[in-house]
MDTraj code that builds the backbone (N, CA, C; nanometers):
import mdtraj as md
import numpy as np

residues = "UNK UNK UNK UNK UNK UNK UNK UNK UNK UNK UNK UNK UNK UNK UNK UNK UNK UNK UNK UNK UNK UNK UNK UNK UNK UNK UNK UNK UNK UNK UNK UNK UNK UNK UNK UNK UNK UNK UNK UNK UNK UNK UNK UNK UNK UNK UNK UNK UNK UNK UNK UNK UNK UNK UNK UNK UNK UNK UNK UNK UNK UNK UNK UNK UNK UNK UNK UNK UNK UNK UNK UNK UNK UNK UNK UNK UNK UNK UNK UNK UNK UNK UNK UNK UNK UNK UNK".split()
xyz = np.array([
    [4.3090, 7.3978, 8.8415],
    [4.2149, 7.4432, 8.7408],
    [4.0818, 7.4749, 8.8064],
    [4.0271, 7.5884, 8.7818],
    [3.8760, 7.6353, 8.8200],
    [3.7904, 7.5192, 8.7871],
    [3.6985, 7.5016, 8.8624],
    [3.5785, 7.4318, 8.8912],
    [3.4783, 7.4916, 8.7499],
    [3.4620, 7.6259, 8.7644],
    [3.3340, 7.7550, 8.6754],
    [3.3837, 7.8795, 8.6703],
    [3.3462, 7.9133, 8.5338],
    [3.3700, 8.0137, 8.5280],
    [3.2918, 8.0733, 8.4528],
    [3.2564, 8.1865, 8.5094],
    [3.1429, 8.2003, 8.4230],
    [3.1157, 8.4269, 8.4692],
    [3.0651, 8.5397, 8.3573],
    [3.0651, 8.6766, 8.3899],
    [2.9133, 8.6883, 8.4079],
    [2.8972, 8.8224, 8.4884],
    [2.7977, 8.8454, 8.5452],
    [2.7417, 8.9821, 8.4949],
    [2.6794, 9.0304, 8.3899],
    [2.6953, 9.1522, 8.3405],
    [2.5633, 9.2511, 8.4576],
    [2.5911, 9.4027, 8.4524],
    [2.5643, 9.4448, 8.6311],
    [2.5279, 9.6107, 8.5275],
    [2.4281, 9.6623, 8.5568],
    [2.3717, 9.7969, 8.5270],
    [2.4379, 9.8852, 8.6709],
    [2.4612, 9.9698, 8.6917],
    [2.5343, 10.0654, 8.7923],
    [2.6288, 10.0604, 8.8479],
    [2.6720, 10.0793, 8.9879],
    [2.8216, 10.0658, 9.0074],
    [2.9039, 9.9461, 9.0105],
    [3.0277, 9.9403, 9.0457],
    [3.0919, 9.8124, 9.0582],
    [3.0411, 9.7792, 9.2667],
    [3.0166, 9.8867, 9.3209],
    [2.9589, 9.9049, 9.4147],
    [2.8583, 9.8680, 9.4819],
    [2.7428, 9.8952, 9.3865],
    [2.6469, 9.8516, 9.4370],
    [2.6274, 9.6873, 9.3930],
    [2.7095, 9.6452, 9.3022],
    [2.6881, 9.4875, 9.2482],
    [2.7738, 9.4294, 9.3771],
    [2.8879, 9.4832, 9.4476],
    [2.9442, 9.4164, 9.5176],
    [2.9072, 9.4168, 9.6576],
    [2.8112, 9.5242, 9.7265],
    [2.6834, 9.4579, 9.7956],
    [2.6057, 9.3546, 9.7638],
    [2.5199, 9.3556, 9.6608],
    [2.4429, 9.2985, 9.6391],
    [2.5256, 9.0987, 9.6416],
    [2.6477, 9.1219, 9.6135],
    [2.7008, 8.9818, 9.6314],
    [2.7558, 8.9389, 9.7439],
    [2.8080, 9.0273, 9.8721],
    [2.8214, 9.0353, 9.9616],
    [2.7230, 8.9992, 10.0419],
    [2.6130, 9.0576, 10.0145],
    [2.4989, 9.0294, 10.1302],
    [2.4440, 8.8604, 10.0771],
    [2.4365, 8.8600, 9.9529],
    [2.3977, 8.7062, 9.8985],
    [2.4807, 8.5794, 9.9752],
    [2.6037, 8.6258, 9.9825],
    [2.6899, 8.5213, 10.0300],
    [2.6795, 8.5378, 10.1834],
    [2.6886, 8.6643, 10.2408],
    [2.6433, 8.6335, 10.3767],
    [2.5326, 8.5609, 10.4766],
    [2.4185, 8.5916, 10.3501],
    [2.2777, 8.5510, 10.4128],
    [2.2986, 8.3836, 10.4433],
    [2.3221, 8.3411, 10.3204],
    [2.3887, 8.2069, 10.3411],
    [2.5302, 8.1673, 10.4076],
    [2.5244, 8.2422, 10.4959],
    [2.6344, 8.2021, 10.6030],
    [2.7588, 8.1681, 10.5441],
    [2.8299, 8.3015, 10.4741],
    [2.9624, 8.2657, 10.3953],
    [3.0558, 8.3769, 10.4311],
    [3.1237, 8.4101, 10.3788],
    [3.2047, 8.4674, 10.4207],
    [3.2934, 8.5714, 10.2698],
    [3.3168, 8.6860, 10.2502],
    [3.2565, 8.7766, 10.1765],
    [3.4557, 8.8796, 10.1641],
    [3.5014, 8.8881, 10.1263],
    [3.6132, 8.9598, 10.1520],
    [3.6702, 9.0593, 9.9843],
    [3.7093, 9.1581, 10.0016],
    [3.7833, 9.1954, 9.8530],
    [3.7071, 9.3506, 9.8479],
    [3.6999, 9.3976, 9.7461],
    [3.6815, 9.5301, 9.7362],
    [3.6230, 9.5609, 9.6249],
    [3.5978, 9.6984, 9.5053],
    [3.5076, 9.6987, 9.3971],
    [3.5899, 9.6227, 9.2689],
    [3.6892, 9.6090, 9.2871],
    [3.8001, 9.5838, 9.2080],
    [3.8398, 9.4114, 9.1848],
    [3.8505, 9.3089, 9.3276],
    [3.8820, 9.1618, 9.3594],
    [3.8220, 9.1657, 9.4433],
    [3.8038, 8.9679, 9.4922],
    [3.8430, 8.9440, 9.6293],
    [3.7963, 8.8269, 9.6174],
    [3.7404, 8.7583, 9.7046],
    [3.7365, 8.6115, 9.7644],
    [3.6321, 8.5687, 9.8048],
    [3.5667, 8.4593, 9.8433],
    [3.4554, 8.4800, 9.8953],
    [3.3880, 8.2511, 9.9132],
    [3.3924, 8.2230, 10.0272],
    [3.3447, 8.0978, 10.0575],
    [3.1899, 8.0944, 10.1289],
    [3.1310, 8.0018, 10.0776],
    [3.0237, 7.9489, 10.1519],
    [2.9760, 7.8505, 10.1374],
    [2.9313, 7.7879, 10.2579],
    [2.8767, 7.6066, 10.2785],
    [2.7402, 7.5904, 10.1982],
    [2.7012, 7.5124, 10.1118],
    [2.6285, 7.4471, 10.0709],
    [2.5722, 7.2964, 10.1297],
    [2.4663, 7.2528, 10.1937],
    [2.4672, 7.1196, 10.1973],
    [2.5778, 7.0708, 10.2724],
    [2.6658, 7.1422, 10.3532],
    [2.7123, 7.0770, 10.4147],
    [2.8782, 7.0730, 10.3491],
    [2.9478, 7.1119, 10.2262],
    [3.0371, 7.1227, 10.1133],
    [3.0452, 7.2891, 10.1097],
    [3.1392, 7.2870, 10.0769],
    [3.2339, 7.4643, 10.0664],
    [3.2478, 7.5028, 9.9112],
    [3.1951, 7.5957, 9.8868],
    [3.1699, 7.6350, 9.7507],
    [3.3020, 7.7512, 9.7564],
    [3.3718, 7.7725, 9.7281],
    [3.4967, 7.8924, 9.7041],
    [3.5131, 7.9671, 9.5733],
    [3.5630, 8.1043, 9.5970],
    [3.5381, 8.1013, 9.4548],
    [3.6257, 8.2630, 9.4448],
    [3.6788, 8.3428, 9.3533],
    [3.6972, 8.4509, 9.3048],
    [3.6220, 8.5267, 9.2269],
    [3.6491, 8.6842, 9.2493],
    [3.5664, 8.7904, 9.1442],
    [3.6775, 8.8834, 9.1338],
    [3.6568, 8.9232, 9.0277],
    [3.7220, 9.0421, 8.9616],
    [3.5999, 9.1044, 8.8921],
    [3.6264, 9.2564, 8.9091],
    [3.5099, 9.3498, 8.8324],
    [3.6013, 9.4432, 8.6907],
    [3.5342, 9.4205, 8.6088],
    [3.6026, 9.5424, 8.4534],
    [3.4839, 9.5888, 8.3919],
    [3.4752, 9.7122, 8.4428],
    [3.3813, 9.7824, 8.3708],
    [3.2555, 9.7282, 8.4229],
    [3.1278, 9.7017, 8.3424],
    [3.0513, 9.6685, 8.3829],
    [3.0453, 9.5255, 8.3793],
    [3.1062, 9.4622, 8.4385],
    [3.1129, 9.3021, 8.4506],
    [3.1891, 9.1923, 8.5159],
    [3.0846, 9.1618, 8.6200],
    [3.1915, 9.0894, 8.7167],
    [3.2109, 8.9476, 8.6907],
    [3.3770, 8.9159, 8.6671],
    [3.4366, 8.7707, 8.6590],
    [3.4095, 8.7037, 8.7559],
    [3.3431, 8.5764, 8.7423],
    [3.3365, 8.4789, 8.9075],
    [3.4374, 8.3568, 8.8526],
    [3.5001, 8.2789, 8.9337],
    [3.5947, 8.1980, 8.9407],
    [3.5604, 8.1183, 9.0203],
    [3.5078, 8.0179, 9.0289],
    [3.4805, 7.8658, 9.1395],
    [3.5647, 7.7786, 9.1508],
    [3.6432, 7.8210, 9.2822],
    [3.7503, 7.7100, 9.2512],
    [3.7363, 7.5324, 9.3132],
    [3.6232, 7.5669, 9.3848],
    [3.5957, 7.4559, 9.4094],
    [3.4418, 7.4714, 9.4995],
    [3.3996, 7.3390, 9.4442],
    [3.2103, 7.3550, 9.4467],
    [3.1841, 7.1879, 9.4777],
    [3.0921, 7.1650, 9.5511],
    [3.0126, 7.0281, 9.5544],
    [3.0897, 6.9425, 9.4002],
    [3.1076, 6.7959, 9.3847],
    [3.0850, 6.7366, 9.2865],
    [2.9843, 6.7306, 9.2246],
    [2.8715, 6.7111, 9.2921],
    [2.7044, 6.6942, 9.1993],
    [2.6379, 6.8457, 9.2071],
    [2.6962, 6.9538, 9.2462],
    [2.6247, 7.0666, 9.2354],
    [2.6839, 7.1174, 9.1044],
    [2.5976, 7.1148, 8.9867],
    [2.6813, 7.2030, 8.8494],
    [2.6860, 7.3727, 8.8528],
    [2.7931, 7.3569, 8.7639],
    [2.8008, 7.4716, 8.7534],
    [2.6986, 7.5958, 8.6624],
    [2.6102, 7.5435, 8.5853],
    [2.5015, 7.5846, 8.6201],
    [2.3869, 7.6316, 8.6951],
    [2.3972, 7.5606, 8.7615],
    [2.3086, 7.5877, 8.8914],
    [2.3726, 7.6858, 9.0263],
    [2.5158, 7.7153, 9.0437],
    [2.5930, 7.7851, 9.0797],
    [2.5519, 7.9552, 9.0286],
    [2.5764, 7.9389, 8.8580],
    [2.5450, 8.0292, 8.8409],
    [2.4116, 8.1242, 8.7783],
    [2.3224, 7.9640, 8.7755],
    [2.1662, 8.0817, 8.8211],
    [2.1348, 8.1364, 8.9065],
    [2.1808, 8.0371, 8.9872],
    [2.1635, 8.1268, 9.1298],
    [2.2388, 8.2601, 9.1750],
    [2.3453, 8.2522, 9.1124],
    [2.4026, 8.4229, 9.1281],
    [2.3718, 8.5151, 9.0418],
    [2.3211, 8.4907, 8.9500],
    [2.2626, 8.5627, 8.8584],
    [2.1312, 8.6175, 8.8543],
    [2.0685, 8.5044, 8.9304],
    [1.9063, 8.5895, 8.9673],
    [1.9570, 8.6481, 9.0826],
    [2.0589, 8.6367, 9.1887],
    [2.0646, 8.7085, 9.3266],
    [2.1138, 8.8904, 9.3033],
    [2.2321, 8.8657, 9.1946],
    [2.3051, 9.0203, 9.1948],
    [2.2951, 9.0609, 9.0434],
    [2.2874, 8.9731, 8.9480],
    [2.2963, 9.0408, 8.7943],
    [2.1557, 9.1561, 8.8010],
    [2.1516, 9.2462, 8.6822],
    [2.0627, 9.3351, 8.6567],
    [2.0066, 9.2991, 8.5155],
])
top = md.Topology()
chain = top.add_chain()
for i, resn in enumerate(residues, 1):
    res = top.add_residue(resn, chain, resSeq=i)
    for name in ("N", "CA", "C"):
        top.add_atom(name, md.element.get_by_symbol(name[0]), res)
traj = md.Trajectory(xyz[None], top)
């Protein structure tokens, strides 16, 4: 069972949102894989591996956490992606 789940609603391409999440997860030293459509995507927090899925439909990308810190909520997961790539 997912950790979070939670959509990301995105003004322009499925393209340019999937830079903008790509480079987010890279900066923080993660690791970034999939295309405008899916894909995958891990990165260390504190020392703990945050993992997680996206799917894009239309203007809105699905995130899937399949696994995140115990004391990091899933809230806080997803403000932080939301001020990084939402529009």
């Amino acid at each position: 069972m997912a950790a979070c789940n939670f959509s990301i609603p995105f003004a322009g391409t499925a393209q340019e949102i999937l830079n903008k999440a790509r480079n987010t997860v890279q900066s923080q030293g993660g690791s970034f894989d999939g295309d405008t459509n899916a894909g995958s995507f891990h990165v260390s927090v504190f020392g703990n591996t945050i993992t997680g899925s996206y799917s894009v439909s239309g203007q809105v990308m699905e995130i899937v956490i399949d696994s995140k810190p115990f004391l990091l909520p899933c809230s806080a997961i997803e403000g932080f992606l939301k001020s990084q790539i939402g529009s």
